[in-house]
N, C-alpha and C positions, 0 to 999 in steps of 0.2 A: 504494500500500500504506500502512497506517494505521501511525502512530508507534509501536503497541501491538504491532503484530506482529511490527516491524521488531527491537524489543526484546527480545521474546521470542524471536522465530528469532536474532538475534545471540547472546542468554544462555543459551541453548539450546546452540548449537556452540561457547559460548566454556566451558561447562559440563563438554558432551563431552569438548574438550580437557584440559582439567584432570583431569577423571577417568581418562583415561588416561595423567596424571602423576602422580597419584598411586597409580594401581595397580603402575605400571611401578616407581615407588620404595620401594613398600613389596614386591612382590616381590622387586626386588633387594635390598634390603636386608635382607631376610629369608632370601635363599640368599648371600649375600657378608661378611654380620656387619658390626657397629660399625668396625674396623679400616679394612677395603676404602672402606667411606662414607666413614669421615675422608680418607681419599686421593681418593675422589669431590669432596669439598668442595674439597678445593686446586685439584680441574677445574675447578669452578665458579666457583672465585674467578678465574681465567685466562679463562673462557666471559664474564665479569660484563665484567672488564676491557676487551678485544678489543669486547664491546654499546656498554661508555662510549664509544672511538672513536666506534662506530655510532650515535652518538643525535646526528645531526645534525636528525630531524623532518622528515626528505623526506617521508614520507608526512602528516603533520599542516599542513606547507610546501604540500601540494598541494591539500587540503581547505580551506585558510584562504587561500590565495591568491587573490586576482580572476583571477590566467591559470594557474590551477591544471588547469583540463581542457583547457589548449592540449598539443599533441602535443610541440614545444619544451619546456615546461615537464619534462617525463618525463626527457625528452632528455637534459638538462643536467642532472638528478640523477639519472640512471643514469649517465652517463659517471663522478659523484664516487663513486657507491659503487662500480664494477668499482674503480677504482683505491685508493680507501681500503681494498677487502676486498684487493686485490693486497698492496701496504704493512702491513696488515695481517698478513698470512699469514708471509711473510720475518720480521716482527719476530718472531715465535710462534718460528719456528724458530730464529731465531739466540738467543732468551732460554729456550728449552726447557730447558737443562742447567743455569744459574746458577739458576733459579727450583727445577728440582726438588732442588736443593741448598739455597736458600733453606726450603723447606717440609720437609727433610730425608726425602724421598719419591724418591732415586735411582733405585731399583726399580722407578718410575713415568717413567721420563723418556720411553721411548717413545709412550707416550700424551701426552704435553705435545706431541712431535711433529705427530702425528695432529689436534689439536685445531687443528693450522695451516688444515685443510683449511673449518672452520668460516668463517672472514670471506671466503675465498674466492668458495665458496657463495652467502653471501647478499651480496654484494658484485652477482651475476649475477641477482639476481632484475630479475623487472618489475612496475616499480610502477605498472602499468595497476591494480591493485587497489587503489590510495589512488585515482584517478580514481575508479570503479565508485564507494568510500567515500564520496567527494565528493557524487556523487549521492544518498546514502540508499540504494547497494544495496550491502550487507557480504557478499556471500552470498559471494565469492571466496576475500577474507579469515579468513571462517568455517571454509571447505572446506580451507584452508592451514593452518587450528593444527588442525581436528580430523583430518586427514590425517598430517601433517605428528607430530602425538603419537603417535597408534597407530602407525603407521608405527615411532616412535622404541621404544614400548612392545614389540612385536614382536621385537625388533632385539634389544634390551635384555636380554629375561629368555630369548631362545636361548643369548645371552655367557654371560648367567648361568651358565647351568646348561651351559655348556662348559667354560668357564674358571672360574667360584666364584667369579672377583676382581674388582678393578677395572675389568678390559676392558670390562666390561658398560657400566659408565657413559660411557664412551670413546665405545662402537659406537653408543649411542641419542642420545648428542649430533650425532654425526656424519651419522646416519642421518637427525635431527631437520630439520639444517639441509639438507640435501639435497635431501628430498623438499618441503617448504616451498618453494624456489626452483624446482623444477620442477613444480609446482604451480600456482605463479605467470606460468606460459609457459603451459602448457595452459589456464588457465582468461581469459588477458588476450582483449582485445577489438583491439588494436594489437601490434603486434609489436613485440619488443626491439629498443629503437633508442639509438645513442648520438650526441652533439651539444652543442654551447656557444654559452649566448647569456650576453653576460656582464652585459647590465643583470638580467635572472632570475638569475645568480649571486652578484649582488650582492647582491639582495633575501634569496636563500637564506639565504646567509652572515649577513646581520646577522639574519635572523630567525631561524638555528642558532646563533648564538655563546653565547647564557647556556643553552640544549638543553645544549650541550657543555657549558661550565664545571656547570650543575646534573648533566650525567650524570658528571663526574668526580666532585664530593662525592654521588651516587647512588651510586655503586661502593664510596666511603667507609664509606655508608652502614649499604648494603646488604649487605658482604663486613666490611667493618672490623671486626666485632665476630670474627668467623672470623680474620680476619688475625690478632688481637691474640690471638687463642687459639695460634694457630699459633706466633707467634714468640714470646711470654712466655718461654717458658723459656730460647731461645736469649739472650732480653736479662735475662733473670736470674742464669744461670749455674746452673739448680737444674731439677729435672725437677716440672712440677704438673701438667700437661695431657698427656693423650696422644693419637693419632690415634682414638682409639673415644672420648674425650672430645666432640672436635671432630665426630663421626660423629652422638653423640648432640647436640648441639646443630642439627646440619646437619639432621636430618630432624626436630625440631620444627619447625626456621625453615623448612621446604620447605611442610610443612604448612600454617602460619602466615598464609604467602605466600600459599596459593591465594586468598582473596576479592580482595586486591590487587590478583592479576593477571585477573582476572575482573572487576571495579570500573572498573579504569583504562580494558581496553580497552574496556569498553562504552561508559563517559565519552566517550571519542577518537572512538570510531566512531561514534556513534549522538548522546550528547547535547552533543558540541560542535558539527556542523553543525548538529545542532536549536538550541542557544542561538543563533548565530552567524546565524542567518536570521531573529532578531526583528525586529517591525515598531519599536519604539520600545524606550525602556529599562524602561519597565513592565511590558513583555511580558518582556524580557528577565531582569529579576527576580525575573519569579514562577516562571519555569521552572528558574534559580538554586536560588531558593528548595524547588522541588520535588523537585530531584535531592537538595538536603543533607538532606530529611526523608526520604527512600528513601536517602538513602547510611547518615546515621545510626541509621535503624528497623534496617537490618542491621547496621551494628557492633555495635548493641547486644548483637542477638541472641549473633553471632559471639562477642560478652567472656563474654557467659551461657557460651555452649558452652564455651570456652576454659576457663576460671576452672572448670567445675566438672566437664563430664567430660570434656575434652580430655585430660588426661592417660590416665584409665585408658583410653581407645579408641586412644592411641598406642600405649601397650604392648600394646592385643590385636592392634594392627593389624604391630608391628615384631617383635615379642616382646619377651620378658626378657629378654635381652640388651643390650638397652638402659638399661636402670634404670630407675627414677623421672624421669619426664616432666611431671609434674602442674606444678611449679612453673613449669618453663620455657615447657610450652605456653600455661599463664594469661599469662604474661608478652610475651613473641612473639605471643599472639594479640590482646591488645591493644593491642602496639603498631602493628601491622599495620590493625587498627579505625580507629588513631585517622590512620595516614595514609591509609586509606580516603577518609575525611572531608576530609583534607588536595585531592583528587584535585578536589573542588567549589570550591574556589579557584582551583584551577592550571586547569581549563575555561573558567571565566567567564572567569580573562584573559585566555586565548590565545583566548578567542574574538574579541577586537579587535583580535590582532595581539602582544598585551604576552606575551613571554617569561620576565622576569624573575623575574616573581610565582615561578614554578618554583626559578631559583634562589637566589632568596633564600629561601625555606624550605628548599632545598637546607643553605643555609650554615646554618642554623638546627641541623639534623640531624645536622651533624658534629661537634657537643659533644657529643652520648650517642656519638660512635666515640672521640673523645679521654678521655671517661670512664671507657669498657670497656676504652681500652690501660692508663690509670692501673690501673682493678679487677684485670687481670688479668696484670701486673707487681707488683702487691700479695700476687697468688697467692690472690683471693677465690673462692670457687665460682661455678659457670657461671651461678646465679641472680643474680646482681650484676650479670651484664652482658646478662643481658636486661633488669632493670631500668632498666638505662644505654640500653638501644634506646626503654622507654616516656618517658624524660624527653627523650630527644632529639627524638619524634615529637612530645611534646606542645611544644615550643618549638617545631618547625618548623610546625607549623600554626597556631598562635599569630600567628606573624611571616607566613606566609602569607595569613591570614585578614586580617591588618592591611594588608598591604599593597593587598590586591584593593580591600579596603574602601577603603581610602584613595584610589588610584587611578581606583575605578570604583564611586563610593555609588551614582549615580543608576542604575544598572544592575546590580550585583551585590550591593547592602546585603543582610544579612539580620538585620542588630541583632545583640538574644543569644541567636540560636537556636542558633549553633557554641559558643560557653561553655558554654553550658548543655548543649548535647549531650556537649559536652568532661568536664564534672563528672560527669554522669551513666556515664560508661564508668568514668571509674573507681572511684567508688560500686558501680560493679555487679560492678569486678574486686577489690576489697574485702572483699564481701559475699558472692561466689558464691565466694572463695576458704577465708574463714572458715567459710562454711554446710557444703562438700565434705568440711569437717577435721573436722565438726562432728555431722551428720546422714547423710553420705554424699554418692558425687558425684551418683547421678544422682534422688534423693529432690531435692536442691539444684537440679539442674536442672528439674525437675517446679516445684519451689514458685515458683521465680523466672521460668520461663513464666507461671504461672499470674497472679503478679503484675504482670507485664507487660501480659498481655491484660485483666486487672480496670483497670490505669492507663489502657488505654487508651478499652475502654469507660465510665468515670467520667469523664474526660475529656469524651468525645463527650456524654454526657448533661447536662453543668454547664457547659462550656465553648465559648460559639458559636464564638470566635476558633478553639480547637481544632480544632471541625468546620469548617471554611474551610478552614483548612490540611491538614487526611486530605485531602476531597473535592480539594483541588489535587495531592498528590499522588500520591492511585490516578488523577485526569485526565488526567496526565504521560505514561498506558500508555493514551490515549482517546483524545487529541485525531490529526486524521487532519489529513498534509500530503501534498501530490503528490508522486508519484515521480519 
């Protein structure tokens, strides 16, 4: 099967998925209200936490590996995750009651419970589907988030509309990870098998350890700006934030979110075996080179949307109950673009093996969480600390960019195509912010397409180096490897 279609049917079911996250949240959130959300988001920050554990890379451990499609190899990180989700699930329960006293969410403690059942779950999957990965077949994978969503979406807006409340987000989490690991059984090639080899443990472990330390500042990252919502008042002594506050920030940033997780996993699944199987470093390069002009071409797009009618398509999509959304979703949406971007550095190096590169633009990231605690013990409004999320991202890609390069010129260089893509996002969250306030949002969005597609056919007309590099990366969805 040809690279192009492998890509397409992966973005295709990793699409599906998403759309049924986000139909399932703006449902619910449209039968539960602001209030119930903000108490969803406390879930999420506890779902986020219990992942960072989980980001050991067993399945990227099993794609990058030389005895990654050994039966052994499976073995040995299944046995770590039944027992990390076991350890897991116990901590969930014995911290259910301090935590929902922490987020002052009492009322909720029962679902803090229930959320125990989550590492459990995928603790027991089988990761014959990072195998399948390994080979260039996702199709398992695929059938596991788009299953695995609707399933949750289902689930989800019945709660809803029984209960009104929070339950909802409780059942489709729960439901989420459930059918996902039983998913994983039905669709494997090998049967669920557990086993220890301790030189592949060793190898695991040092090729998980900066996984882990970047997936705690990811948790940081990704929840801290929520955390620091959360507890402000408690560390202030004064009330500024309340749970529909936190509610309305939570479903911009869910929003925000989808191309991330649509981006990453395609990266993972598709174009890190592809880099990771060049013949030389010039090959390896170009194909570098080709994912950051497809990663970038879409941020862009993405800052356009964001910056000019993201906003009013939240509130048609949440209602008015939420409020004004424009600022934050310009804000979140580009900071989400620009770690898009970030995901073409953390490929190229995990395609040799190098972890790091991950987290050190991890630690990069944790000044815009350290910022947002400052903003929002300051008592700033919630657009400060989405601002604190774009200055965090554009450091962590920065440092990420530097280091790949550094690390790995002869094979991941791409000079100032990442600056320059970097400048350009926010030129264009600038422009399509001012133009929204100015013209309107979606006259803005019309002009700033328009200019985009003229750059880029001017481009292609005056500029041969330009046309080199399209032609490289519309070839990225052309060129054909064996199955």
């Amino acid at each position: 099967m040809s690279t192009k279609r492998r890509v397409i049917g992966f973005a295709a079911g990793r699409a599906m998925s998403q759309l049924a996250v986000i139909v399932r949240g703006i449902l619910i959130a449209r039968m539960v209200g602001p209030d119930n959300m903000g108490i969803a988001a406390t879930f999420m920050v506890v779902v986020s936490f219990v992942e960072m554990f989980s980001t050991t890379g067993s399945d990227r451990f099993l794609i990058q590996d030389a005895e990654g499609a050994e039966p052994k190899t499976a073995r040995t990180l299944q046995l770590v995750a039944m027992v990390r989700g076991a350890v897991l699930s116990l901590a969930i329960l014995g911290l259910a009651w301090p935590i929902s006293g922490a987020f002052e969410t009492r009322g909720a403690v029962a679902g803090y419970f229930l959320l125990a059942l989550i590492p459990l779950f995928r603790g027991f999957q089988n990761l014959d589907w990072a195998v399948q990965q390994r080979a260039l077949r996702p199709k398992t994978s695929v059938l596991m988030g788009v299953v695995g969503e609707s399933s949750a979406l289902a689930v989800g807006v019945l709660v809803a509309y029984i209960t009104g409340d929070w339950w909802a987000s409780v059942a489709s989490m729960v439901t989420q990870a459930f059918v996902v690991s039983l998913v994983s059984h039905l669709r494997a090639e090998r049967r669920w098998a557990i086993g220890f080899d301790r030189e592949i443990s060793r190898r695991a472990f040092r090729f998980a350890t900066p996984l882990f330390l970047s997936g705690l500042l990811l948790f940081l990252a990704m929840q801290g700006d929520r955390i620091a919502v959360s507890i402000a008042d408690t560390i202030r002594g004064s009330a500024t934030y309340n749970l529909a506050d936190l509610g309305r920030y939570a479903v911009a940033g869910s929003i925000a979110l989808l191309p991330m997780t649509i981006c990453s996993d395609l990266a993972y699944a598709v174009f890190l075996p592809w880099i990771r199987t060049s013949s030389d470093d010039a090959s390896a390069r170009r194909k570098r080179r080709d994912v950051v002009l497809l990663y970038g071409s879409f941020g862009l797009l993405f800052v356009v949307g964001a910056s000019t009618i993201g906003g009013p398509v939240l509130t048609l999509l949440f209602g008015k109950s939420f409020g004004n959304l424009e600022s934050l979703m310009a804000l979140l949406g580009t900071a989400q673009a620009i770690r898009v971007l970030r995901v073409t550095a953390n490929v190229a190096a995990m395609s040799t093996g190098n972890t790091k590169n991950i987290l050190y633009g991890s630690i990069g990231r944790t000044a815009g969480v350290v910022a947002a605690l400052i903003v929002t013990i300051s008592g700033y409004p919630l657009e400060f600390v989405a601002a604190c999320a774009v200055g965090g991202e554009l450091l962590a890609l920065s440092i990420a960019e530097f280091e790949v390069q550094r690390t790995s010129r002869h094979r991941a260089g791409t000079g100032l195509l990442v600056p320059a893509i970097m400048v350009l996002m926010l030129v264009t969250l600038g422009l399509g912010t001012w133009m929204a306030n100015t013209i309107g949002p979606w006259l803005s969005f019309g002009a700033l397409l328009l200019v985009a597609a003229l750059a880029v056919l001017a481009s292609w007309q005056w500029s041969p180096m330009m046309r080199v590099e399209i032609r490289e990366m519309i070839s990225v969805l052309r060129r054909k490897k064996s199955a």
